[in-house]
Steps between C-alpha positions, in 0.01 A plus 500: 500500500165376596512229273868354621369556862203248381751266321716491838205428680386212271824319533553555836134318547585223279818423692349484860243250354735268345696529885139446673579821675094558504478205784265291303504112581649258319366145447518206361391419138109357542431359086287322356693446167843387353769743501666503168863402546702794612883449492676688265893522524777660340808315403872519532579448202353588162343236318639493134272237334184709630301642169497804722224747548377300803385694839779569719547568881693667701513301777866331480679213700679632804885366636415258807695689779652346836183591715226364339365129596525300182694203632389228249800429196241499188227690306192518715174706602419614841207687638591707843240551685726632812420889382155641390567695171223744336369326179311770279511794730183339673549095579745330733770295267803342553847422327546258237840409429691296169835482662779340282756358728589199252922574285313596191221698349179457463283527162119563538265523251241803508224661298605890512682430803194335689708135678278206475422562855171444665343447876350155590300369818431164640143414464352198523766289518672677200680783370294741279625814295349861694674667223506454148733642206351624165648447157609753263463483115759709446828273443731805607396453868651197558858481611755424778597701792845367713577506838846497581662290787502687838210711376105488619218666378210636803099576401271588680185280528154528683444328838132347429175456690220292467264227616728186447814421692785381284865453470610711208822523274684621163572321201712568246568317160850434352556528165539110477122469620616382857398744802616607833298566788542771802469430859100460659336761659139514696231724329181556452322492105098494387390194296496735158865520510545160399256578177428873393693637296479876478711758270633746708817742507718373759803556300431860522426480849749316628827556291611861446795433338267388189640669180 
């Protein structure tokens, strides 16, 4: 009995923190490194000419419904910086979105399910990669994932601060080596962003839905 009464406790606990129940302040991510890329998706539909054994996700496209703002006919990012989100149970974030609004679906490549997504700011008259994506040498984690039209896919990504101002956006890369861009936002990044690269576990962090 005592032991279940412990167990109770333990996930009662663990919920409250991951609600921020406990009243501790959130705020924004202050790095001095690269974030790894951290997009992983799920797809609509299975991909057949995968090798298979490739790391899945959970987190699947969602139907566009009448209320939500994505006015623009095609396949596009947007960040939405209108609502604060909680990024990591301890930083400020907001939503990313990949909305398909185009008549057909979309293929993307991925390396177990990570999109060739990552963040860039404006510095110095250019735009420089603040995230960077790793390869695998395992030819099973490459594949497709497929967004269907009328769908969209949301993640959750940090709200940074730093030292330099900059404009900041997404980019991802099409399977025919083109890319798209999201909208610009203002933000704030450190200098080592641009050029330290640092192994971390932001997939764990970030994406529960990780197989």
């Amino acid at each position: 009995m005592k032991h279940l009464q412990c167990k109770i406790f333990m996930i009662l606990l663990l919920t409250l923190r991951g609600l921020n129940l406990f009243g501790q302040d959130l705020t924004d991510m202050d790095i001095n490194y690269m974030l790894s890329g951290q997009i992983y998706a799920g797809s609509s539909i299975k991909d057949f000419n995968a090798l298979g054994g490739f790391g899945g996700s959970k987190l699947l496209p969602k139907k566009i419904t009448a209320e939500q703002a994505f006015n623009s006919e095609a396949f596009y990012l947007k960040i939405d910086t209108a609502k604060t989100i909680t990024y990591a149970q301890k930083y400020n974030g907001y939503k990313l979105f990949i909305v398909n609004k185009s008549d057909s679906t979309v293929a993307l490549n991925a390396s177990d399910s990570r999109l060739y997504v990552v963040a860039e700011a404006f510095v110095k008259e250019e735009w420089q990669a603040i995230e960077y994506l790793t390869s695998s040498w395992c030819g099973n984690s490459y594949h497709q994932v497929f967004i269907k039209s009328d769908e969209y896919w949301d993640f959750n990504i940090p709200k940074f601060s730093g030292k330099l101002k900059a404009k900041m956006r997404y980019r991802l890369k099409l399977p025919d080596g083109t890319f798209i861009y999201s909208n610009e936002v203002n933000t704030k990044i450190n200098k080592k962003q641009l050029t330290e690269r640092k192994r971390d576990n932001s997939r764990k962090i970030v994406d529960p839905s990780v197989k």
